[in-house]
C-alpha positions in Angstrom: -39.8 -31.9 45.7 -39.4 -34.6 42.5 -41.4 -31.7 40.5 -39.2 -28.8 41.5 -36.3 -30.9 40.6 -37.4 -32.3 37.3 -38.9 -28.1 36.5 -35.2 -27.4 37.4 -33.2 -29.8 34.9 -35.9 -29.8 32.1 -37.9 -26.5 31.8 -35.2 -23.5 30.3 -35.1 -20.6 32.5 -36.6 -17.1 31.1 -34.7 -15.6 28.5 -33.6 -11.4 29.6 -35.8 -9.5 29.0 -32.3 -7.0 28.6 -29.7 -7.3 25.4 -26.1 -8.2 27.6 -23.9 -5.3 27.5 -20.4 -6.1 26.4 -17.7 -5.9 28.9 -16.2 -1.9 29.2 -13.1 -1.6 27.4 -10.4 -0.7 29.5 -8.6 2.7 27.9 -5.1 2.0 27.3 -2.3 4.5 29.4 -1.4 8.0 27.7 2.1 8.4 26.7 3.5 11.7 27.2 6.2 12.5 24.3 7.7 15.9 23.2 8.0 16.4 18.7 9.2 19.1 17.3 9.0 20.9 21.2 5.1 20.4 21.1 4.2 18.4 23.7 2.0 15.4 22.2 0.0 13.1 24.3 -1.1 9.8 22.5 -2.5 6.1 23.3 0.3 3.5 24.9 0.8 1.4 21.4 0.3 4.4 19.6 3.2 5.1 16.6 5.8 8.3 16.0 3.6 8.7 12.9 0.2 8.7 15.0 1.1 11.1 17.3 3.0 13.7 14.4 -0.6 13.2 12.7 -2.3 13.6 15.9 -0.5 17.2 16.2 -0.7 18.1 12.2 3.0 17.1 11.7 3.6 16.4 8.1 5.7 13.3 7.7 5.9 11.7 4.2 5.3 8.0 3.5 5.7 6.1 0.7 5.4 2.1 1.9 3.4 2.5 4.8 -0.5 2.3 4.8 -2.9 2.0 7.6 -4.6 -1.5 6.8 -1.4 -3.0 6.3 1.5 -4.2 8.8 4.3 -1.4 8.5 7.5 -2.8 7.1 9.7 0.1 7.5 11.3 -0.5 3.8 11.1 3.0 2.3 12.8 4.7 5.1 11.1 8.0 3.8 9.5 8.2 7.2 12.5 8.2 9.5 12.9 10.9 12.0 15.5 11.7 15.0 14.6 10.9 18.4 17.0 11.9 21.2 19.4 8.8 22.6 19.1 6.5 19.3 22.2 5.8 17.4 20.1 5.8 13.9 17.0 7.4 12.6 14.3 5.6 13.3 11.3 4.8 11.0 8.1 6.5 12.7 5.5 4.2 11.0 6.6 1.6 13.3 8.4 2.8 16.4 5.9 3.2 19.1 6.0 5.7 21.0 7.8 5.8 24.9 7.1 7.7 27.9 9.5 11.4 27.8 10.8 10.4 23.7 12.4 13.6 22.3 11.6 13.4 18.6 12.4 15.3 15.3 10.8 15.4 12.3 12.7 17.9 10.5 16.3 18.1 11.7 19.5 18.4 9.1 19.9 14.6 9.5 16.3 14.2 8.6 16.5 16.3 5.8 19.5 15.3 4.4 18.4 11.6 4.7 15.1 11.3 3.2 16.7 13.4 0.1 19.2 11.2 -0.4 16.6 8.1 -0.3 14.3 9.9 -3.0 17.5 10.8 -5.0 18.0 7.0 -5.2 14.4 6.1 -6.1 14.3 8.7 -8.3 17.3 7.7 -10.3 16.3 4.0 -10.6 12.6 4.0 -10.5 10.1 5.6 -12.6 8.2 7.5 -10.4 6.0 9.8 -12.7 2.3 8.3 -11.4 3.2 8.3 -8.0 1.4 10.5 -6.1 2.6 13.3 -3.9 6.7 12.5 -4.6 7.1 14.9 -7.2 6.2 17.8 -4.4 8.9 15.7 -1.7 11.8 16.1 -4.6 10.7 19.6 -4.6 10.7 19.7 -0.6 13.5 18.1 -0.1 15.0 19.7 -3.0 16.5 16.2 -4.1 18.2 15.7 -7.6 17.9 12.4 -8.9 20.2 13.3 -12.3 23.4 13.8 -10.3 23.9 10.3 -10.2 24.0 10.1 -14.3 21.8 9.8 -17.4 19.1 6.4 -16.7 20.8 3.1 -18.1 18.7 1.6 -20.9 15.4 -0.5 -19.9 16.5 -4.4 -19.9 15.7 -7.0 -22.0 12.2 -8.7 -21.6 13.8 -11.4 -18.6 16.9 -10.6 -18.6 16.6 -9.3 -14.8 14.5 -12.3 -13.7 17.7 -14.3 -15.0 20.4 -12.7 -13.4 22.6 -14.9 -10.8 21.3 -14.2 -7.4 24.3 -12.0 -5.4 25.9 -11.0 -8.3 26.8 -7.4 -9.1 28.9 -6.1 -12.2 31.0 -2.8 -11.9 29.2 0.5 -12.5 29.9 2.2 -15.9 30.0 5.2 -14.1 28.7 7.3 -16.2 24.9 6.2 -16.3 22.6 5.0 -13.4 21.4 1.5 -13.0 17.2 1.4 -13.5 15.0 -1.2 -13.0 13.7 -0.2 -15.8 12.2 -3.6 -18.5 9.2 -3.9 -20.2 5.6 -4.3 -19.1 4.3 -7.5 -18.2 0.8 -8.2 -20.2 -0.1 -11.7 -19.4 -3.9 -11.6 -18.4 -7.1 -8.9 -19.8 -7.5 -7.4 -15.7 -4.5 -5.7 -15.2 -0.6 -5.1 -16.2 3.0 -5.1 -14.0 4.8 -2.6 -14.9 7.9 -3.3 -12.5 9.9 -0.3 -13.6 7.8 2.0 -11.2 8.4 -0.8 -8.7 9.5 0.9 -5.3 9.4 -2.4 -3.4 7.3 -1.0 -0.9 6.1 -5.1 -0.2 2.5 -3.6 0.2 1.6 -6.2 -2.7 2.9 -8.6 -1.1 1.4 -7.9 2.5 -2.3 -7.5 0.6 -1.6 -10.5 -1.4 -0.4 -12.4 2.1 -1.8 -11.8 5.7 -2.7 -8.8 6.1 -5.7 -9.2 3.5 -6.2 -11.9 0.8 -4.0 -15.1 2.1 -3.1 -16.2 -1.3 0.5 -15.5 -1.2 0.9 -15.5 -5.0 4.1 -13.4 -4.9 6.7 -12.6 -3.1 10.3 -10.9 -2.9 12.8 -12.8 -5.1 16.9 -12.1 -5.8 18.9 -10.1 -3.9 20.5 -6.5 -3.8 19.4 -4.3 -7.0 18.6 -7.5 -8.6 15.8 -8.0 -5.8 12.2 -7.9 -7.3 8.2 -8.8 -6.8 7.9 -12.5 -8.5 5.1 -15.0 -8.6 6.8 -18.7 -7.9 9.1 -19.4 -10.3 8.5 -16.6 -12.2 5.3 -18.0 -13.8 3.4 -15.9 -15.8 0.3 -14.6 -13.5 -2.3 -16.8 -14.9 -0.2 -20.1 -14.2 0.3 -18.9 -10.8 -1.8 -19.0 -8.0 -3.2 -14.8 -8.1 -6.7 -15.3 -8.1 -6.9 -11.6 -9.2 -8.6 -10.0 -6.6 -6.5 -7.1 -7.8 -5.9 -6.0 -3.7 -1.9 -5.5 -5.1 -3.4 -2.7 -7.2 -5.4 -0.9 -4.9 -2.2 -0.5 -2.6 0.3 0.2 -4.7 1.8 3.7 -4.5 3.3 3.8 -7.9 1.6 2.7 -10.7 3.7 -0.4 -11.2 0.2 -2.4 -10.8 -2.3 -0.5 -12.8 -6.0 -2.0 -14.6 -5.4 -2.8 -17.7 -8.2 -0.8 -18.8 -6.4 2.2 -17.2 -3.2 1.2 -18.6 -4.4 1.0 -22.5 -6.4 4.9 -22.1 -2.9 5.9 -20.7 -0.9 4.8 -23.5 -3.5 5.8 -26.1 -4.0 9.3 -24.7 -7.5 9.8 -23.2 -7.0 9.0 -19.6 -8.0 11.7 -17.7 -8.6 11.8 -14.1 -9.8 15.8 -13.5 -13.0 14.5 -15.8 -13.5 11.3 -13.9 -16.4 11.7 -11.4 -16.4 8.5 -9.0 -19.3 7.0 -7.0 -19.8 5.0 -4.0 -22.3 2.1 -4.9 -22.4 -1.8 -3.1 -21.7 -4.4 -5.1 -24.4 -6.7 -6.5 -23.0 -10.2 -6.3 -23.2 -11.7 -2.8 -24.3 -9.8 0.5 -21.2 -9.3 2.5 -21.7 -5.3 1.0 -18.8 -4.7 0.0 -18.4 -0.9 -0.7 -17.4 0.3 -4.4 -15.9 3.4 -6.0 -17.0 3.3 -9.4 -14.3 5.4 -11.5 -16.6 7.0 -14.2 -14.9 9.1 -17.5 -17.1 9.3 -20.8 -20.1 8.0 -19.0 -18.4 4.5 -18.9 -16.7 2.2 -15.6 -13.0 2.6 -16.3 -11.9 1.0 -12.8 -13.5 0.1 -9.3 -11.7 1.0 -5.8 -13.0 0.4 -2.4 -12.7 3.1 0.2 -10.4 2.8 2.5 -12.5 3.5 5.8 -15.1 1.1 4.5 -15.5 -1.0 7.9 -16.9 -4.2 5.5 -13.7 -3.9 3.2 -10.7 -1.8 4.4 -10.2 -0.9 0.7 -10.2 -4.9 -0.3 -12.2 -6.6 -2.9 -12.2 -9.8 -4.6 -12.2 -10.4 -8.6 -16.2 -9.7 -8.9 -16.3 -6.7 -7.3 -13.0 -5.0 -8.7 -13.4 -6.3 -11.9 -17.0 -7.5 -13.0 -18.0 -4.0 -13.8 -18.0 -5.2 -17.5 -21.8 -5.8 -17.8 -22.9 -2.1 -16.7 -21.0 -0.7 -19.8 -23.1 -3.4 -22.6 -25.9 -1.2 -23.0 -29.0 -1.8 -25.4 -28.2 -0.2 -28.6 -30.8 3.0 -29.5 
């Protein structure tokens, strides 16, 4: 018996000769909702935007973005659901058993073209993708609100009093428009294409790097993307990862490399070809888009599907592409 014991406490058992199976997953309830009189059944958790994509609905975004935390900021989204004393933003709203929804009512309408009519007046919007085609949808006119105000001074919207704001000339339309920030050799802020869509901030936060180098400062009109104090980006604590650029919708955070072809005149995305490659410096694989014009690296992206990066990088693998272009000379 003292042998069986001691085989018992001291000798490990057999390993499986069988790789455990993780638990089933437990599907979550279907939610029954009705948009646009279609019927639409979708996951319990699911979102107004997942089930409109779910049944080919078109409904424009601007802030949201699927690897970030919706904010519901751009209200470009919003749609009309039966029993709700406001629109509602349907990146975020999830969805409820027998919702009556409405993508493209009068008050839908008529709402998302007055919130492009205000970007559009204030914002430079000319590199964002797809809003030219909502102005023409929504047939919004940003120009009856006046001729754009002249760009300010270099600071002098970072120095305005917090809560104050001075009477409209009426005759010209307040911009956020200022010079572009140039303070490191990666990439450049140009703030008057800023939307404040917060998706910077959100990649630069929780949702991906955790460094929290910026965040929302002032108030009102006067309200803009800062690092602390207003410190120029290399005293600040940006460890350029360059994640703000890769979710920006406007072009207000741009590569600098991209940013000097544009403004000398030979940037030219229809004779870019782009190829998917992992990166070389550590072995997490991180997934890379290599943006290629005149058979040189003008920028690096990460695909957003990647299940390694979610369209994330850090500083190597966005930016150390330099190497590839020294070549040996012939």
């Amino acid at each position: 018996m003292s042998a069986e014991i001691d085989r018992i406490f001291y000798e490990p058992p057999a390993r499986s000769s069988r790789i455990p199976e993780p638990p089933p997953a437990v599907a979550p309830p279907i939610v029954e909702l009705t948009v646009d009189g279609r019927s639409v059944a979708v996951p319990s958790g699911s979102t107004i935007l997942d089930a409109c994509r779910a049944e080919g609905i078109s409904v424009p975004t601007l802030c949201f973005l699927e690897s970030l935390t919706p904010v519901n900021v751009c209200r470009v989204c919003v749609v009309e659901v039966t029993g709700s004393r406001v629109l509602v933003p349907a990146c975020s709203r999830r969805v409820e058993p027998g919702m009556e929804v409405a993508t493209g009512s009068e008050r839908v309408r008529h709402s998302r073209k007055l919130v492009l009519e205000l970007l559009g007046s204030s914002v430079d919007l000319s590199l964002a993708p797809g809003v030219a085609e909502m102005m023409a949808e929504y047939e919004a006119d940003s120009a009856r609100f006046g001729s754009p105000a002249p760009a300010a001074v270099a600071g002098v919207r970072e120095a305005r009093e917090p809560g104050r704001h001075d009477p409209p000339s009426g005759t010209l339309a307040e911009t956020v428009g200022q010079p572009v920030k140039l303070d490191n050799d990666l990439y450049v802020r140009d703030y008057s294409r800023c939307i404040l869509c917060y998706k910077c901030v959100e990649a630069c936060g929780t949702d991906a790097q955790n460094t929290f180098a910026i965040a929302v400062a002032g108030r009102g009109f006067d309200a803009r993307i800062s690092t602390e104090y207003d410190a120029p980006l290399t005293a600040s604590a940006c460890v350029y990862c360059g994640n703000c650029i890769g979710v920006c919708p406007t072009g207000a955070l741009m590569f600098r490399s991209e940013h000097e072809m544009r403004a000398d005149g030979t940037w030219d995305e229809a004779a870019q070809a782009t190829t998917d490659t992992i990166c070389p410096y550590c072995g997490v694989g991180c997934t890379l888009t290599l943006h290629v014009q005149d058979n040189s690296v003008v920028k690096v992206t990460s695909p957003m599907d990647s299940s390694v990066t979610e369209g994330h990088l850090c500083i190597k693998g966005r930016f150390g592409f330099q190497f590839v272009q020294e070549r040996p000379r012939p």
